[in-house]
PDB file of the backbone (N, CA, C, O) and the ligand in Angstrom, with CONECT records:
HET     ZN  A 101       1
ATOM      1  N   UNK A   1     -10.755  19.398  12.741  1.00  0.00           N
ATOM      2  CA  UNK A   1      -9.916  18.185  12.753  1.00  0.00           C
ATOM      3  C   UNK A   1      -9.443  17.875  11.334  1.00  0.00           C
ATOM      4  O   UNK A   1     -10.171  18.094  10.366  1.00  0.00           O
ATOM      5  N   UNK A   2      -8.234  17.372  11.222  1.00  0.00           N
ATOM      6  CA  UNK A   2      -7.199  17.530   9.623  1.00  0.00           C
ATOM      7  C   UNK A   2      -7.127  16.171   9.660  1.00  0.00           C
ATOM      8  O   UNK A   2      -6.334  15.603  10.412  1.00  0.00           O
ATOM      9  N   UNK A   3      -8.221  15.302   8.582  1.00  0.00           N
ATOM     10  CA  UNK A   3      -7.411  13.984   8.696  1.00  0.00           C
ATOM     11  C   UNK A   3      -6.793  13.838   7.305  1.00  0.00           C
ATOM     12  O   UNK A   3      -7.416  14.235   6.321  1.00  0.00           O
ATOM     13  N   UNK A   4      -5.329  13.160   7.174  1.00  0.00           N
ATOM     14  CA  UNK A   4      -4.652  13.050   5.645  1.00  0.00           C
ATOM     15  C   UNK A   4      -5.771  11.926   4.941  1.00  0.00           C
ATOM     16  O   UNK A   4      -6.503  11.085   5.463  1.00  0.00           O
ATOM     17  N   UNK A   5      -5.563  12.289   3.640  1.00  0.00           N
ATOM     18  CA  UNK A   5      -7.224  11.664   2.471  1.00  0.00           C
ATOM     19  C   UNK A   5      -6.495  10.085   2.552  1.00  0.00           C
ATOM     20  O   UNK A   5      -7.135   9.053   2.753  1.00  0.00           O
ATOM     21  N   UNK A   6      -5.228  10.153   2.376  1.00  0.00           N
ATOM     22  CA  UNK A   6      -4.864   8.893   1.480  1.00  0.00           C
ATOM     23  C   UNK A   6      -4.216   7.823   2.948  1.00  0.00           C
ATOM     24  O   UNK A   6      -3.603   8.222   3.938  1.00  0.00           O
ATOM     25  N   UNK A   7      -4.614   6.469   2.612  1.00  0.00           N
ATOM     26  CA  UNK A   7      -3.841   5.556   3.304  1.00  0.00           C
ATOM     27  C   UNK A   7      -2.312   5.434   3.605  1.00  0.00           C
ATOM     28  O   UNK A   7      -1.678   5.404   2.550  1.00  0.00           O
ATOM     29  N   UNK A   8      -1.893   5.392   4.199  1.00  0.00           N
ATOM     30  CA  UNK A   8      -0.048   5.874   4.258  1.00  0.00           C
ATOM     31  C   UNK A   8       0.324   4.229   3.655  1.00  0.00           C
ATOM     32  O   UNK A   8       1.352   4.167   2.980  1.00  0.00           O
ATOM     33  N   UNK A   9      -0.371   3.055   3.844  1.00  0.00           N
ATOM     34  CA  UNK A   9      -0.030   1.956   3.739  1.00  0.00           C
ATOM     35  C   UNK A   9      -0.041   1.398   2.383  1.00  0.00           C
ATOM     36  O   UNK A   9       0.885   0.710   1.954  1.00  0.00           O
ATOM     37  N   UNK A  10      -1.427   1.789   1.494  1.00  0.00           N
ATOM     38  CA  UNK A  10      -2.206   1.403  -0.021  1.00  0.00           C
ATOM     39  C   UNK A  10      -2.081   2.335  -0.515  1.00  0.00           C
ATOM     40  O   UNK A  10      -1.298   2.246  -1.461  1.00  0.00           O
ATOM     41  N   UNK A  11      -2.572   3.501  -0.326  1.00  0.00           N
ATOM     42  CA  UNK A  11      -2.691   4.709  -0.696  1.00  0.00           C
ATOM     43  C   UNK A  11      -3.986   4.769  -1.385  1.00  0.00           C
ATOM     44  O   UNK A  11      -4.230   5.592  -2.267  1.00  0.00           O
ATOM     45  N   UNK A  12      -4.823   3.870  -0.959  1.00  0.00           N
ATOM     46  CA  UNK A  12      -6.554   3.878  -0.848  1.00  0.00           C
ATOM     47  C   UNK A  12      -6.834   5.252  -0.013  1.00  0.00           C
ATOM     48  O   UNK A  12      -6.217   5.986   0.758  1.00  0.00           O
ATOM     49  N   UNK A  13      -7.950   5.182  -0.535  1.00  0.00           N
ATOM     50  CA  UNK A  13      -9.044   6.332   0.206  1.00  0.00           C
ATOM     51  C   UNK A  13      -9.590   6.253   1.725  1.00  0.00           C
ATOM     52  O   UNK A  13     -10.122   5.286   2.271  1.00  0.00           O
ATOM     53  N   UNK A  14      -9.357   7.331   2.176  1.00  0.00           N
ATOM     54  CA  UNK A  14      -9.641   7.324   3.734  1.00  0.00           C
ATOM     55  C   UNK A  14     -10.692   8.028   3.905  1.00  0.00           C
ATOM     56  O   UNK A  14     -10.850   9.178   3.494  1.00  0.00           O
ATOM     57  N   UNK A  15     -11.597   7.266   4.623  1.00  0.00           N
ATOM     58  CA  UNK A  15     -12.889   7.874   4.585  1.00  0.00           C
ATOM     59  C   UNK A  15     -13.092   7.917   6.365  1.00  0.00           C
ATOM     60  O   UNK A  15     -12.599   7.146   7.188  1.00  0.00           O
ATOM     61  N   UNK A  16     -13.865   8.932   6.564  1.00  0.00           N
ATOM     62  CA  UNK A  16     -13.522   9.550   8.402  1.00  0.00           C
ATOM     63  C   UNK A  16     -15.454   8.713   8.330  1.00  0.00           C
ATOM     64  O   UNK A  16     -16.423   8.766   7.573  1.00  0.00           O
ATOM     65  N   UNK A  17     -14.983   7.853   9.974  1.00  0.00           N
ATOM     66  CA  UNK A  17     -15.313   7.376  10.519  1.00  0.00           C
ATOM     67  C   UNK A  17     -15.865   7.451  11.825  1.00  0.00           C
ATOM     68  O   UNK A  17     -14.873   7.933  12.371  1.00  0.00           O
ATOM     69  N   UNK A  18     -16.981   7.300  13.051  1.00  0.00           N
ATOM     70  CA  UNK A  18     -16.462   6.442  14.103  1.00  0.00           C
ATOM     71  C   UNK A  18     -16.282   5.775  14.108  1.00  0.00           C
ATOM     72  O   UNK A  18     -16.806   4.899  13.420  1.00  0.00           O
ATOM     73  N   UNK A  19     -14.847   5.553  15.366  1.00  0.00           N
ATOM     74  CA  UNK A  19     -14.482   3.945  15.444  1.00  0.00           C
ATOM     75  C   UNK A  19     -14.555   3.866  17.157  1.00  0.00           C
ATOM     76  O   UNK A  19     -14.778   4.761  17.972  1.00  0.00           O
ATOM     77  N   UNK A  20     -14.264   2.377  17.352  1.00  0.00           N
ATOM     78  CA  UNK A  20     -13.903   2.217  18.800  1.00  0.00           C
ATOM     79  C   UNK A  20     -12.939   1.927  18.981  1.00  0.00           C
ATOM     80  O   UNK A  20     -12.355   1.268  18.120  1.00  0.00           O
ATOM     81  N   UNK A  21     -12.285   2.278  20.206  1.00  0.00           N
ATOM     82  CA  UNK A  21     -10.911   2.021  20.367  1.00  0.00           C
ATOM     83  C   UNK A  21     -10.487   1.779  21.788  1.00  0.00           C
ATOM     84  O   UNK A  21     -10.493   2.689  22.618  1.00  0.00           O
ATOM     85  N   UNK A  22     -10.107   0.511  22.074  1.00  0.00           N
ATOM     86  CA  UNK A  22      -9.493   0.233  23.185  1.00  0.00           C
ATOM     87  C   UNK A  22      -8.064   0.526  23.732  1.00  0.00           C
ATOM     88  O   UNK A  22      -6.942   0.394  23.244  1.00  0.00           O
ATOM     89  N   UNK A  23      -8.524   0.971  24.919  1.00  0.00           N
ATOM     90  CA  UNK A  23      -6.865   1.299  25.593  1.00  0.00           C
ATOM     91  C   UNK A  23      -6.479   0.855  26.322  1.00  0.00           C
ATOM     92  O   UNK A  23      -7.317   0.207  26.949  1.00  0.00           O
ATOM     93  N   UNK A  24      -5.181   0.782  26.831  1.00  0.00           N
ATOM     94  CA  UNK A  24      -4.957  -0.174  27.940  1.00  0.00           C
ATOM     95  C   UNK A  24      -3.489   0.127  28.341  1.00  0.00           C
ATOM     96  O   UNK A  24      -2.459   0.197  27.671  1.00  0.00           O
ATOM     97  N   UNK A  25      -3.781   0.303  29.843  1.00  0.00           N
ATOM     98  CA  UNK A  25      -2.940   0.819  30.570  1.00  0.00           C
ATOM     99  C   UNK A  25      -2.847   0.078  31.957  1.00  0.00           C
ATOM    100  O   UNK A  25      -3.940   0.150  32.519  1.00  0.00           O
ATOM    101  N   UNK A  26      -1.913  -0.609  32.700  1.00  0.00           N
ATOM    102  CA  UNK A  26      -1.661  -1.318  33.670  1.00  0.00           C
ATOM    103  C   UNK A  26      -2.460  -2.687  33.845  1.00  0.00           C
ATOM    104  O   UNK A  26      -1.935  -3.793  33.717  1.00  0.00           O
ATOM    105  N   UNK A  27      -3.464  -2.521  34.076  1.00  0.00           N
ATOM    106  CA  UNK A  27      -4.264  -3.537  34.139  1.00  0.00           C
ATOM    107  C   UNK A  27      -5.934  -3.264  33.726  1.00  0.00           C
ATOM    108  O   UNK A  27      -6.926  -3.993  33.720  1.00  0.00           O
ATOM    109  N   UNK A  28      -5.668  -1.710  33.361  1.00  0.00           N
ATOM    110  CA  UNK A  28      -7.003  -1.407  33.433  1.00  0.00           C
ATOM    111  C   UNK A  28      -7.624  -0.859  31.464  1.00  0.00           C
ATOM    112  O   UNK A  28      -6.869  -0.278  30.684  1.00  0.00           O
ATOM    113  N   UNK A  29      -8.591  -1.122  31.239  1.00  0.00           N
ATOM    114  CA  UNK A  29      -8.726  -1.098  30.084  1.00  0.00           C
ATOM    115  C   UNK A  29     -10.096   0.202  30.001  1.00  0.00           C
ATOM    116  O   UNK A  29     -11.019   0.296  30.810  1.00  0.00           O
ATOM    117  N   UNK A  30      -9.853   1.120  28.748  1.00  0.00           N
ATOM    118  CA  UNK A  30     -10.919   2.093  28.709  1.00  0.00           C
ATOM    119  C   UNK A  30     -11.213   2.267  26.934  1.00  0.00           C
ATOM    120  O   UNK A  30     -10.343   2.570  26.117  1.00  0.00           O
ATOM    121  N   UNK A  31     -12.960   1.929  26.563  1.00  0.00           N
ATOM    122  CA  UNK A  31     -13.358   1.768  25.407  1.00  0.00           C
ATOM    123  C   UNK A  31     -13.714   3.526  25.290  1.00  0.00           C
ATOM    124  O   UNK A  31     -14.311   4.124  26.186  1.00  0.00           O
ATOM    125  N   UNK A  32     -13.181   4.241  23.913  1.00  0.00           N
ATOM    126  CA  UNK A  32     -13.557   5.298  23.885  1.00  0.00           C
ATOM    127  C   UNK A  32     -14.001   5.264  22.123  1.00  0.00           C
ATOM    128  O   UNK A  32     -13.629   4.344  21.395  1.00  0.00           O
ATOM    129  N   UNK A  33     -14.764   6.318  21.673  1.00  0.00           N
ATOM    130  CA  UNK A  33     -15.142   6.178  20.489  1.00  0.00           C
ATOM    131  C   UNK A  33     -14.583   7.483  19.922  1.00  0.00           C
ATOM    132  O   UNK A  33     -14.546   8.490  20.628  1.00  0.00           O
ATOM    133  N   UNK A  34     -14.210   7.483  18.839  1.00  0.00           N
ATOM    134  CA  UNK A  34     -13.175   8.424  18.288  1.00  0.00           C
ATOM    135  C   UNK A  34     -13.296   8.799  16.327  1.00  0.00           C
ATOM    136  O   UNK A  34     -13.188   7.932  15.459  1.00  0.00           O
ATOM    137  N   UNK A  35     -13.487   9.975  16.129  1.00  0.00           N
ATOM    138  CA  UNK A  35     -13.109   9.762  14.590  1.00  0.00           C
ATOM    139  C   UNK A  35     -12.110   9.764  14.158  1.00  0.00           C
ATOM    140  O   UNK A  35     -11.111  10.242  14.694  1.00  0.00           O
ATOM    141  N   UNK A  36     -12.176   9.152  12.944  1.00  0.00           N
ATOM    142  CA  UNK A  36     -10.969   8.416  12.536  1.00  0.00           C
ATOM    143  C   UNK A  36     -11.028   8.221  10.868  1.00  0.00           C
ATOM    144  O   UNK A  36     -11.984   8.709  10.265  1.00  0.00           O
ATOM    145  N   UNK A  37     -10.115   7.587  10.235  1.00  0.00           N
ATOM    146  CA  UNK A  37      -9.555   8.010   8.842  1.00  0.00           C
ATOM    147  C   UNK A  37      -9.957   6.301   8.890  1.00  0.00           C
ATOM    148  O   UNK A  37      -9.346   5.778   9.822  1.00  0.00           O
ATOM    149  N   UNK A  38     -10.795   5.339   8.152  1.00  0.00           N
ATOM    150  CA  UNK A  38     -10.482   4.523   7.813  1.00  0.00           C
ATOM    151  C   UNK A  38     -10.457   4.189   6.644  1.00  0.00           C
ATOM    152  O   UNK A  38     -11.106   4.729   5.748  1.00  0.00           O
ATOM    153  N   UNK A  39      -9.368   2.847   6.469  1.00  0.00           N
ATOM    154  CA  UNK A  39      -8.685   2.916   4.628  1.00  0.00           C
ATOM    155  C   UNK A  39      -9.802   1.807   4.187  1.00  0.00           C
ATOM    156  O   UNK A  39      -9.967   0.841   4.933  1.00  0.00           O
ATOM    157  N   UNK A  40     -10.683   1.942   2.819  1.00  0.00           N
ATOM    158  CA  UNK A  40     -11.766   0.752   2.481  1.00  0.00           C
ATOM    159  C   UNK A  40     -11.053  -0.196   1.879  1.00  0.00           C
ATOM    160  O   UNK A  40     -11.612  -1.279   1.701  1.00  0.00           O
ATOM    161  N   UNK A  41      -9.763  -0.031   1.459  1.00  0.00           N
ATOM    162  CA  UNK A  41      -9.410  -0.880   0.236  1.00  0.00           C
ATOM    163  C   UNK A  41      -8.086  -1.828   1.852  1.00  0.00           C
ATOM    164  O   UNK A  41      -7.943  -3.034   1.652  1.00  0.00           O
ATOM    165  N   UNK A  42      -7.670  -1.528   2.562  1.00  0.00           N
ATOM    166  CA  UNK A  42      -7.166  -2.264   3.662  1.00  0.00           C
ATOM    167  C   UNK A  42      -7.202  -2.809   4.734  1.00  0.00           C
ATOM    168  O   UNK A  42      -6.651  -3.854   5.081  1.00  0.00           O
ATOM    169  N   UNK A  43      -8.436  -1.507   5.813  1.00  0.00           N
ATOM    170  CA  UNK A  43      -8.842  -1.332   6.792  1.00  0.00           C
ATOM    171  C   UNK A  43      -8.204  -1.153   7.340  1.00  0.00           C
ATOM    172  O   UNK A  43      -8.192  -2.036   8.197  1.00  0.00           O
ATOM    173  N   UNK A  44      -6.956   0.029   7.620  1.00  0.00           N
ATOM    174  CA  UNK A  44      -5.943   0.801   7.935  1.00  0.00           C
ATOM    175  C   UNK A  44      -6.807   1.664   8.847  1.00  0.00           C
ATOM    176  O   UNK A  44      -7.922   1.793   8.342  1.00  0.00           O
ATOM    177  N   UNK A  45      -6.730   2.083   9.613  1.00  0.00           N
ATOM    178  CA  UNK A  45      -7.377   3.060  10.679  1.00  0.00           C
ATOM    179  C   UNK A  45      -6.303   3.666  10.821  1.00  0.00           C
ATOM    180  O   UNK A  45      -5.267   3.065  11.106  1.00  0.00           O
ATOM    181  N   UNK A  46      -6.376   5.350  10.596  1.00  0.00           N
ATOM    182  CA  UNK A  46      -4.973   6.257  10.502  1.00  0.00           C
ATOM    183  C   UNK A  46      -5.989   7.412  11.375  1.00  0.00           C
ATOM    184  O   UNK A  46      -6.988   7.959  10.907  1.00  0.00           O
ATOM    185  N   UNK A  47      -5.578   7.548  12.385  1.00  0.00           N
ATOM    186  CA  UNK A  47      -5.396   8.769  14.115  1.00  0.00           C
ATOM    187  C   UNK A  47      -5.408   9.679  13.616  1.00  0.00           C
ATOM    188  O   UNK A  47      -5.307   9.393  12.423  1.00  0.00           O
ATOM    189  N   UNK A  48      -5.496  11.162  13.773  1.00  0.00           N
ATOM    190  CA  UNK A  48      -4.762  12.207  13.344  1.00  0.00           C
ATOM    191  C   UNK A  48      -4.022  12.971  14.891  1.00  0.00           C
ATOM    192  O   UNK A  48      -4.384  12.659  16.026  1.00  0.00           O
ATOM    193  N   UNK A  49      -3.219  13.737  14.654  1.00  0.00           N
ATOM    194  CA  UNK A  49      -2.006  13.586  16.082  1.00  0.00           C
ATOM    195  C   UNK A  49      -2.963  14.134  17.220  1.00  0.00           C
ATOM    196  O   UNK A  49      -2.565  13.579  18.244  1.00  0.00           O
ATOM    197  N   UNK A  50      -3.945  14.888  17.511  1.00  0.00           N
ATOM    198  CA  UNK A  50      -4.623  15.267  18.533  1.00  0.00           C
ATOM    199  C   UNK A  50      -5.165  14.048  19.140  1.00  0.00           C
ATOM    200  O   UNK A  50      -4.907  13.697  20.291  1.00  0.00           O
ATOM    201  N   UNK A  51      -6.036  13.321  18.208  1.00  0.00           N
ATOM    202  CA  UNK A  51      -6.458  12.007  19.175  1.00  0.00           C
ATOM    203  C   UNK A  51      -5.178  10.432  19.518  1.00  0.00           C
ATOM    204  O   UNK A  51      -5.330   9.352  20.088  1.00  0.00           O
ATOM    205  N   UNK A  52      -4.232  10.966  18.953  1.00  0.00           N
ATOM    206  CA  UNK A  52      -2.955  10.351  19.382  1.00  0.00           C
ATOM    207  C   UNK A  52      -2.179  10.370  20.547  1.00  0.00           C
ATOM    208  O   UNK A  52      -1.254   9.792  21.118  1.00  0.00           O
ATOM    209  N   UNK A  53      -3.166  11.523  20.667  1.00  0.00           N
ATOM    210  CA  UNK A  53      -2.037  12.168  21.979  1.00  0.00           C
ATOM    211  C   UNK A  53      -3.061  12.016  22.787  1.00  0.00           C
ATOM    212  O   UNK A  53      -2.716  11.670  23.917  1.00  0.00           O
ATOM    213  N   UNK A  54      -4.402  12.168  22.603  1.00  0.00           N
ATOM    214  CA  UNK A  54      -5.492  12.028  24.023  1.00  0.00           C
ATOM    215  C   UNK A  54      -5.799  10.408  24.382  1.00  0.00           C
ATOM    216  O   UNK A  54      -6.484   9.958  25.300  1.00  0.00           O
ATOM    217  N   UNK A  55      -5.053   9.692  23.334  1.00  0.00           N
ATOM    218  CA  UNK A  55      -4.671   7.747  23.944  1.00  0.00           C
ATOM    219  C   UNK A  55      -3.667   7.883  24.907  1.00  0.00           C
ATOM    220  O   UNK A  55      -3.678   7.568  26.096  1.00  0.00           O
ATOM    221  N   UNK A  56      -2.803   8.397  24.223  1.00  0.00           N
ATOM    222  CA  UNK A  56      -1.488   8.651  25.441  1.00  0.00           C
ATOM    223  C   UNK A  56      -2.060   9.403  26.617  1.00  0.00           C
ATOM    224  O   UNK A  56      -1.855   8.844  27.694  1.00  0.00           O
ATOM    225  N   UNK A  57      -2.636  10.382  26.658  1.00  0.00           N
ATOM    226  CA  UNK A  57      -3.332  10.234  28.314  1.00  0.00           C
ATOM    227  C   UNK A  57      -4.411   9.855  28.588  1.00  0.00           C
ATOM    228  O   UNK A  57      -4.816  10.195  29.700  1.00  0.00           O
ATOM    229  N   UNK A  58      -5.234   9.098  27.814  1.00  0.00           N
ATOM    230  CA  UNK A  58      -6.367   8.237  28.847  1.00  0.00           C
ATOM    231  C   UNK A  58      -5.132   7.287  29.114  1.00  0.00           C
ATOM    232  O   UNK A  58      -4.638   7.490  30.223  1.00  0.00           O
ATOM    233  N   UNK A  59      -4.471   6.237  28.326  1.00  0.00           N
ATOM    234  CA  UNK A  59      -3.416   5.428  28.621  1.00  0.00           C
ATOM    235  C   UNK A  59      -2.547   5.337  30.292  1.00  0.00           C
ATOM    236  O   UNK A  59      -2.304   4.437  31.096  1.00  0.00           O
ATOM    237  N   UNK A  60      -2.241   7.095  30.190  1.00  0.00           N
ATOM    238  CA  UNK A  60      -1.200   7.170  31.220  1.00  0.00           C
ATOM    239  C   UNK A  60      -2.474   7.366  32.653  1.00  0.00           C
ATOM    240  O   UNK A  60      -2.309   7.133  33.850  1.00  0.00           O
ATOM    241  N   UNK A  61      -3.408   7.749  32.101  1.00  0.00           N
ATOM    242  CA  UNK A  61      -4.083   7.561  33.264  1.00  0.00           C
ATOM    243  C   UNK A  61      -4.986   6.090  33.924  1.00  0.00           C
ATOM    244  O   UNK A  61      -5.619   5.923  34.967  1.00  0.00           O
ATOM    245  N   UNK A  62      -4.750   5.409  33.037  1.00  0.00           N
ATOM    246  CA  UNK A  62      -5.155   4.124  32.972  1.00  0.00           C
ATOM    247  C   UNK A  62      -4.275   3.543  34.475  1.00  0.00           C
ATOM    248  O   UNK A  62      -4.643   3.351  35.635  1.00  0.00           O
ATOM    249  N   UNK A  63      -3.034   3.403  33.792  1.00  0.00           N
ATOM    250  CA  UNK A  63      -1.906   3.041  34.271  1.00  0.00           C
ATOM    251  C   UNK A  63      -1.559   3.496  35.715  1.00  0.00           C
ATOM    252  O   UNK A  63      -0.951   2.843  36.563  1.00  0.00           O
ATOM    253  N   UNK A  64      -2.050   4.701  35.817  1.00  0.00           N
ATOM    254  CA  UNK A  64      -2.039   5.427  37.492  1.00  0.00           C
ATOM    255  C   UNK A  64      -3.123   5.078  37.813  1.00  0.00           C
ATOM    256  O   UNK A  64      -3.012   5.135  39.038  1.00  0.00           O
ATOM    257  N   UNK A  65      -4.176   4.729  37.608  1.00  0.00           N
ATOM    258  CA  UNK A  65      -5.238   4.574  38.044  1.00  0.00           C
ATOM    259  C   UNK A  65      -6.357   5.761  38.428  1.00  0.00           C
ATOM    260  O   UNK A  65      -7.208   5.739  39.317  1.00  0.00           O
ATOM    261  N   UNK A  66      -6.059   6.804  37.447  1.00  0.00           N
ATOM    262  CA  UNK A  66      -7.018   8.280  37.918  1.00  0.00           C
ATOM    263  C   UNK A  66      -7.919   7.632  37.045  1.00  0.00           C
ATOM    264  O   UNK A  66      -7.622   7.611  35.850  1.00  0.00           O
ATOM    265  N   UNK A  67      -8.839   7.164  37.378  1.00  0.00           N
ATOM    266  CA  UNK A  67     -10.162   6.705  36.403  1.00  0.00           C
ATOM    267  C   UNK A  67     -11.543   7.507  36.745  1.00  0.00           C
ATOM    268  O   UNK A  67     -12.636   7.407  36.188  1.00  0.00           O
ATOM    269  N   UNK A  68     -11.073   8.483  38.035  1.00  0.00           N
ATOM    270  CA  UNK A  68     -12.411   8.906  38.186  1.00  0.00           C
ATOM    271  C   UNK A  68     -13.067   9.695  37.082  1.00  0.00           C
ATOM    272  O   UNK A  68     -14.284   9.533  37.167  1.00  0.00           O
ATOM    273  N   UNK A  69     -12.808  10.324  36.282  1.00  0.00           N
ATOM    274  CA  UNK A  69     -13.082  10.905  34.983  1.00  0.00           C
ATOM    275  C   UNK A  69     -13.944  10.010  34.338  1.00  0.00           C
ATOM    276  O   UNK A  69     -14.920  10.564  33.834  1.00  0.00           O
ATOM    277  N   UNK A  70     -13.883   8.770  34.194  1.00  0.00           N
ATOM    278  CA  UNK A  70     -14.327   7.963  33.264  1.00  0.00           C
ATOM    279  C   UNK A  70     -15.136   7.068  34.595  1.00  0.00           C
ATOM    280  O   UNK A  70     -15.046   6.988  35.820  1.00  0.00           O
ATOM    281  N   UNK A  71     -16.246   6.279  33.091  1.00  0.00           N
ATOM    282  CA  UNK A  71     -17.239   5.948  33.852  1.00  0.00           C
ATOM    283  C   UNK A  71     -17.142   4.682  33.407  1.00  0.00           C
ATOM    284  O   UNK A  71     -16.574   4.511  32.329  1.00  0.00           O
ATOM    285  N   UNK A  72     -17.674   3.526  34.138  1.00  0.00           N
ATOM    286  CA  UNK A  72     -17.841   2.260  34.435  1.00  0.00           C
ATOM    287  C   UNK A  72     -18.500   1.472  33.598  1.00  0.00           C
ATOM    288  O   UNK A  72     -19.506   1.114  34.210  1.00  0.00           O
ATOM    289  N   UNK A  73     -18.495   0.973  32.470  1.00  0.00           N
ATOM    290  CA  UNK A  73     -18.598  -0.029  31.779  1.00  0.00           C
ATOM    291  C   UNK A  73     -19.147  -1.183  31.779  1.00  0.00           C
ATOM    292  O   UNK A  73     -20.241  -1.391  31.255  1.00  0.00           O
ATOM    293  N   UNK A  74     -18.327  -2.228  32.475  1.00  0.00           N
ATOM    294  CA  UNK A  74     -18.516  -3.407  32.625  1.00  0.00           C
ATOM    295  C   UNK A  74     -17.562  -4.038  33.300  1.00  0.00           C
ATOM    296  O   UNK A  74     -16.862  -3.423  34.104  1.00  0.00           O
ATOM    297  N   UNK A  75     -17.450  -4.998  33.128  1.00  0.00           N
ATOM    298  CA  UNK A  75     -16.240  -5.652  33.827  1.00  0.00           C
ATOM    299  C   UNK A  75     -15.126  -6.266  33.019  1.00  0.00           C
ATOM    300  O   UNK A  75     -15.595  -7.097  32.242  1.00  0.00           O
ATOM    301  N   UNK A  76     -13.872  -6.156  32.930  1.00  0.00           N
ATOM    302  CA  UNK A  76     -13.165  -6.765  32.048  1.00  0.00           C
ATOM    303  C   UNK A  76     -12.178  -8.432  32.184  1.00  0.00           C
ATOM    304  O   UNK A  76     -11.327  -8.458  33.072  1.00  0.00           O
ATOM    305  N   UNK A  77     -12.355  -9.751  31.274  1.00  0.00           N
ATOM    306  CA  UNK A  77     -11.570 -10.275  32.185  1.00  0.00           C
ATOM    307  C   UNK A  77     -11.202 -11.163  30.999  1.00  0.00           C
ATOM    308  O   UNK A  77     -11.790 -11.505  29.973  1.00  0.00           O
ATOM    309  N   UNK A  78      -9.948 -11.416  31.559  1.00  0.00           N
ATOM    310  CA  UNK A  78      -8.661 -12.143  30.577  1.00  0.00           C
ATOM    311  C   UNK A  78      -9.072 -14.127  30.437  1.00  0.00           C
ATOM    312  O   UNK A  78      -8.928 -14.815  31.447  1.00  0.00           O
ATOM    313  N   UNK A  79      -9.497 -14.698  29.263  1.00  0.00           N
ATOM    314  CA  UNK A  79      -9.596 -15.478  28.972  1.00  0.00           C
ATOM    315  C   UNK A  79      -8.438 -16.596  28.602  1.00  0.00           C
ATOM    316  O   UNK A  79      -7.832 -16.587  27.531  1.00  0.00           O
ATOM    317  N   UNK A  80      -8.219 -17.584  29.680  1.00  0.00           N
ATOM    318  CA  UNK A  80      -6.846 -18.495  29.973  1.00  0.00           C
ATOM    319  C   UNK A  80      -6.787 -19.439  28.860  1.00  0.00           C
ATOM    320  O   UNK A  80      -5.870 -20.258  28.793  1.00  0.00           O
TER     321      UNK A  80
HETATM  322 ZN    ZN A 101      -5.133   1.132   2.834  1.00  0.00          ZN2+
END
């Protein structure tokens, strides 16, 4: 995995991380944990394009509702 060193935003130091990351697609939401580039001097969290593209399909599968892949959590609910 290729993550770029420098912040695209500060141009602080990116130091690889886990992070968590929520997705959300139709109505349905999926927490996945992911490494990641984060910036110390901003807190810029910079993707590198492989896990960019595997948001875009948990996302699109969110949205169709193929969730059987993924496993059950908790319950999610929108605060009025
Ligand atoms: Zn930064």
């Amino acid at each position: 995995m290729k993550l770029i060193s420098r912040c695209p935003i500060c141009g602080g130091q990116l130091m690889k991380e886990d992070v968590e990351k929520l997705l959300r697609g139709g109505s349905n939401v999926a927490s996945i944990e992911v490494r990641a580039g984060v910036c110390h001097k901003c807190g810029e969290i910079v993707y590198d394009a492989v896990t960019v593209r595997k948001f875009q399909e948990i996302r699109e599968k969110l949205e169709q509702n193929e969730v059987a892949d993924f496993s059950l959590l908790g319950k999610a609910y929108v605060v009025n």
